[in-house]
C-alpha positions in Angstrom: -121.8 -77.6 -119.7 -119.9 -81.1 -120.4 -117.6 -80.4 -117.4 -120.2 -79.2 -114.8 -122.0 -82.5 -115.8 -119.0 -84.3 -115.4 -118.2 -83.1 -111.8 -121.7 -84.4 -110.8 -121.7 -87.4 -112.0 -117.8 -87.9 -110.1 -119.2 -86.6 -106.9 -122.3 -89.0 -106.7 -120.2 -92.1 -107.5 -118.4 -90.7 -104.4 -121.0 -90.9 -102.3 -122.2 -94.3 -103.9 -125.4 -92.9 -105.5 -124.2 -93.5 -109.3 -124.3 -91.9 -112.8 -127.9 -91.8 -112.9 -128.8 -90.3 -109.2 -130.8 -86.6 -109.2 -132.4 -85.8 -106.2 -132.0 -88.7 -104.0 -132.4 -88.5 -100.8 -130.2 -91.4 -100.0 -127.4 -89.5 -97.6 -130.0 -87.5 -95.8 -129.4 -89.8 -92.3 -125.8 -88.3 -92.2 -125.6 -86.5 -88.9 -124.9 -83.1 -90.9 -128.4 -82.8 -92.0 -129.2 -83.0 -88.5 -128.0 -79.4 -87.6 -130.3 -76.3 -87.5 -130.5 -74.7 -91.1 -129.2 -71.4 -89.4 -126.0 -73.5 -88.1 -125.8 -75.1 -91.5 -125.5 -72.2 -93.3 -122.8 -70.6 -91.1 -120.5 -73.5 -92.0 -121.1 -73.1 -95.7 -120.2 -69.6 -96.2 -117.1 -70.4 -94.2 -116.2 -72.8 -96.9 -113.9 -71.8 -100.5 -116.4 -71.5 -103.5 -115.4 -75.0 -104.9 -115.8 -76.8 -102.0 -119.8 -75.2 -101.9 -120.0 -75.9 -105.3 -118.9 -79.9 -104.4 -121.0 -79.8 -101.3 -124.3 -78.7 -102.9 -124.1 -81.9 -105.6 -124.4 -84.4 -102.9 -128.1 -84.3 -102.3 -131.0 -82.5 -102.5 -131.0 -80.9 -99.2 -127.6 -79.0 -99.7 -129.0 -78.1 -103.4 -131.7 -75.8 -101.5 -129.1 -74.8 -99.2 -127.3 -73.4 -101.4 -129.4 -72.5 -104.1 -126.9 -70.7 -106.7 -126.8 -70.9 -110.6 -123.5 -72.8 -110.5 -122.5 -72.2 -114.2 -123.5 -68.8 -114.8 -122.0 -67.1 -111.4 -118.6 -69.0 -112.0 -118.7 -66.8 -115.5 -119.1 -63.4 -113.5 -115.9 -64.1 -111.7 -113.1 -62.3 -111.8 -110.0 -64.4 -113.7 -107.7 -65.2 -110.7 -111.3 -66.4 -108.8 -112.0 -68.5 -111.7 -108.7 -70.1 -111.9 -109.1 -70.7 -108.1 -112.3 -72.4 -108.3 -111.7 -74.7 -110.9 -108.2 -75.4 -109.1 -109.9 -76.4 -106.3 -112.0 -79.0 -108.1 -109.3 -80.4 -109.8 -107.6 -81.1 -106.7 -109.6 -83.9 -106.6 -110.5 -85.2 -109.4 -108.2 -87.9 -111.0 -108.9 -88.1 -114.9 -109.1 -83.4 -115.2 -106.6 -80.6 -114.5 -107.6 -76.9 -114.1 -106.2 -74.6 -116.5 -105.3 -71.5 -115.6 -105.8 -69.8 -119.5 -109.4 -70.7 -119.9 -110.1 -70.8 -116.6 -112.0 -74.7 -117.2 -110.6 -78.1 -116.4 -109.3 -80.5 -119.5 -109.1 -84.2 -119.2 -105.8 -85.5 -118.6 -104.0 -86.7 -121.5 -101.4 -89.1 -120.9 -99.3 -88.7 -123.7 -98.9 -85.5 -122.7 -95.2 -85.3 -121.4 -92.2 -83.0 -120.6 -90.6 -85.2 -123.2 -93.6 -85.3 -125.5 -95.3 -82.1 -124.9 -98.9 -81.6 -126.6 -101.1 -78.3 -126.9 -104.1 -78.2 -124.3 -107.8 -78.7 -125.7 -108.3 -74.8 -125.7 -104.6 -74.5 -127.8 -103.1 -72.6 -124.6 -99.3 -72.0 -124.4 -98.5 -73.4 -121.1 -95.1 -73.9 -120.9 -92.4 -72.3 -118.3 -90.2 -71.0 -121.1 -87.0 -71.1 -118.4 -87.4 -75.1 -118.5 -87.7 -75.8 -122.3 -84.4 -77.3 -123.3 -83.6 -79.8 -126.1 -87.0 -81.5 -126.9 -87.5 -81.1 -123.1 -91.2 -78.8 -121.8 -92.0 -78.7 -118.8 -95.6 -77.4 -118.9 -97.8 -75.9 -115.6 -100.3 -78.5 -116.1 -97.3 -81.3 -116.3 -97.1 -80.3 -112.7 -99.8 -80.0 -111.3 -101.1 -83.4 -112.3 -97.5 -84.9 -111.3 -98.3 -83.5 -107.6 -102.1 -84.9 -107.8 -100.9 -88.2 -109.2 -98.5 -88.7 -106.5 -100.5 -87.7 -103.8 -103.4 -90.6 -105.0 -101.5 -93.0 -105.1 -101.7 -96.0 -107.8 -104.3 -94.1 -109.8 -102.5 -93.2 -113.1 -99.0 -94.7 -112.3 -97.6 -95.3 -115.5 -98.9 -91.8 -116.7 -97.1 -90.5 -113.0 -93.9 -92.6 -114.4 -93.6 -90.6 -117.8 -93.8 -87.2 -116.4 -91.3 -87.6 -113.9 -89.1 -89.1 -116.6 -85.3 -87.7 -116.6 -84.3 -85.7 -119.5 -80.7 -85.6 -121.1 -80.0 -83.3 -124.4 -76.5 -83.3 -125.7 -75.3 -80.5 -128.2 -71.9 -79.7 -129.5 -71.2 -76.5 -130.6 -68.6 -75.4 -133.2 -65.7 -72.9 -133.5 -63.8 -72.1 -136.5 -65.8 -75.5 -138.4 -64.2 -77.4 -135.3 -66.1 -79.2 -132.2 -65.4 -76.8 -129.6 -67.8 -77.1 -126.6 -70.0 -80.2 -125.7 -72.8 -79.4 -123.5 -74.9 -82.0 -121.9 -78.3 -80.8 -120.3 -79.6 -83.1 -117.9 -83.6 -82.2 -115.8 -84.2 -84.4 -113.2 -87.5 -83.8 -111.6 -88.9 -85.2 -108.3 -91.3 -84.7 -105.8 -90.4 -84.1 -102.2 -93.0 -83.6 -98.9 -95.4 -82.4 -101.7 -93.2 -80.0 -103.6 -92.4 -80.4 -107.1 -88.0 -79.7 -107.5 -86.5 -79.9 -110.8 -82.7 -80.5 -111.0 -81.1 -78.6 -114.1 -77.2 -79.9 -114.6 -75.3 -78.3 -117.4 -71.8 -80.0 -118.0 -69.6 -78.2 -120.1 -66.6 -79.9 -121.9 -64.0 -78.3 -124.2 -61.8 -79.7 -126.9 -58.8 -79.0 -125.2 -56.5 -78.5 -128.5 -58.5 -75.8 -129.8 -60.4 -73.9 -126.9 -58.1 -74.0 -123.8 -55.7 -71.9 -125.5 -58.0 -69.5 -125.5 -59.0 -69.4 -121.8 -56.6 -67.4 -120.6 -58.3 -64.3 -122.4 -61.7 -65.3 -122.5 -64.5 -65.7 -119.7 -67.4 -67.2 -120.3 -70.0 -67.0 -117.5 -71.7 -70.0 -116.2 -74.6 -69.7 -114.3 -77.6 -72.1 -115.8 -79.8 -69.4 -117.3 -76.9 -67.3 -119.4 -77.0 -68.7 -122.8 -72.9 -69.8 -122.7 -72.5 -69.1 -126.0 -74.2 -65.5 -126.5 -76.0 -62.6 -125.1 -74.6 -62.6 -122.4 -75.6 -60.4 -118.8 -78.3 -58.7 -120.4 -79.8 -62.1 -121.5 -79.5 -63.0 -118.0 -81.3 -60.0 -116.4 -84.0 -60.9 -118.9 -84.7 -64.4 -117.5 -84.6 -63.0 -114.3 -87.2 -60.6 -114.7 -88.9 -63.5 -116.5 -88.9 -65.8 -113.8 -89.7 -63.4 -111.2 -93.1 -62.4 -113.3 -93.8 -66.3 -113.4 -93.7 -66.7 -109.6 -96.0 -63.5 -109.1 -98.4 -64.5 -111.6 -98.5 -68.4 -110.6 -102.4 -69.7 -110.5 -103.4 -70.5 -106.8 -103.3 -73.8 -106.0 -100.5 -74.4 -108.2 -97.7 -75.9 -107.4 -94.3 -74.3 -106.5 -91.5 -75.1 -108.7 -87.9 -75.3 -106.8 -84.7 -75.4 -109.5 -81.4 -76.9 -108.3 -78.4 -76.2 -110.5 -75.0 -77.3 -110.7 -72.7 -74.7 -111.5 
C-alpha cells in the first residue's frame, strides 16, 4: 500500500540509509544488535504495535525479528487498535495525520483550516459539531496536527500559524423587522504544556430602545451552548449528551480539547 511504502521510505531517511535502501546492513554495529536474540525479543513484545512496526523497517536484522505481514495483520484489528496504531505513527511523521474514520493516515493538507475547512481524502466528517460557528470548524485532525506541529518545531510554521488563527463571526438578529440582538462569536485557540484549549467568547448586545423593555419579563439563558434565541434547556441537554459521547469515543492518542467560556 502507498502509505506503508511511505513510512519506509521516512524511517530509512531517519536512519540516513535513503529512499532506495532494502536490506542494508548499514546500522547493524549499533550496540542493540549486540544483545542475545532471546533478550531482544523480550524488549519487542514490551513495545506498542507501531513502535514494532517502526522498529522492524530499520534493517534487516529487526525484519527477521519480527517477521509479521505488516499490512495484512493491521487489517484484522479491531477499529479502536487500528486507530491506535496508525496514531502512533503519525505522532511522528511531519507531512500525515492518522484518521480515526478510515483507520489510515492522509497527508497533511495545508489549506485545510478551522477557517477554511476541507473534506479528508476518504470524504470523512470530522468535525466537533459543538465548535462549528460562523464559517468557523474545528475539525479532530485540525488538532491533532496543531499539537504535532508545535511540538516539531519550525517544520510547517506557516501551516501551524493558520490553524491556530483566531476566529470572530458577528450576527445580528432581528425582532419585529428591527435589529434587536448583536452577537459576536469570538474562538481563540492555543496550545498550553501540550494541551490544545479553545476559548469560546459570546458577547451579547441589545438595542436598548426596543429589547430592554422587554427584560423585565423575559429571561434568556446564557450559557455558550444554549442556542440564545431558541430551543432552549432541552437543546442544551442535547449538547451535553453530545459532548459527553465525543469525550468517550475520542481516538487514543488524540488530543484533549479544553473549552473556556465567558459567560
Amino acid at each position: 500500500m502507498g502509505v506503508f511504502q511511505s513510512c519506509l521510505r521516512y524511517l530509512r531517511r531517519l536512519l540516513g540509509n535513503g529512499d532506495n535502501a532494502s536490506n542494508s546492513d548499514v546500522n547493524e554495529m549499533h550496540p542493540l544488535y549486540q544483545l542475545p536474540p532471546e533478550l531482544f525479543r523480550m524488549i519487542i513484545n514490551k513495545v506498542d504495535l507501531h513502535d514494532e512496526f517502526a522498529l522492524s523497517q530499520t534493517s534487516r536484522g529487526l525484519r527477521d525479528v519480527s517477521r509479521r505481514h505488516w499490512e495484512w495483520e493491521t487489517s484484522q484489528l479491531p477499529s479502536n487498535d487500528r486507530s491506535r496504531f496508525w496514531a502512533g505513527l503519525a505522532f511522528t511523521f511531519p507531512d500525515h495525520w492518522a484518521c480515526p474514520q478510515c483507520n489510515r493516515m492522509h497527508p497533511i493538507d495545508e489549506s485545510d483550516t478551522p477557517n477554511t475547512p476541507q473534506n479528508p481524502p476518504c470524504g470523512a466528517d470530522l468535525s466537533t459539531r459543538m465548535i462549528n460557528r460562523g464559517g468557523y470548524s474545528l475539525q479532530q485532525n485540525h488538532i491533532q496536527i496543531a499539537l504535532k506541529l508545535s511540538r516539531m518545531g519550525n517544520s510547517h510554521r506557516n501551516y501551524l500559524d493558520s490553524l491556530m488563527r483566531p476566529h470572530k463571526h458577528i450576527r445580528t438578529t432581528e425582532f419585529m423587522f428591527e435589529p434587536s440582538f448583536t452577537e459576536i462569536y469570538t474562538a481563540r485557540p492555543r496550545i498550553i504544556n501540550g494541551r490544545f484549549i479553545l476559548r469560546r467568547e459570546w458577547v451579547i448586545t441589545d438595542e436598548c430602545h426596543i429589547m430592554r423593555p422587554l427584560f423585565d419579563h423575559i429571561i434568556i439563558p446564557g450559557c455558550p451552548h444554549l442556542n440564545v434565541f431558541g430551543k432552549g434547556i432541552m437543546h442544551s441537554k442535547w449538547w451535553k449528551r453530545i459532548g459527553a459521547a465525543l469525550a468517550q469515543g475520542a481516538t487514543p492518542g488524540s488530543e484533549k480539547i479544553s473549552s473556556l467560556s465567558k459567560r
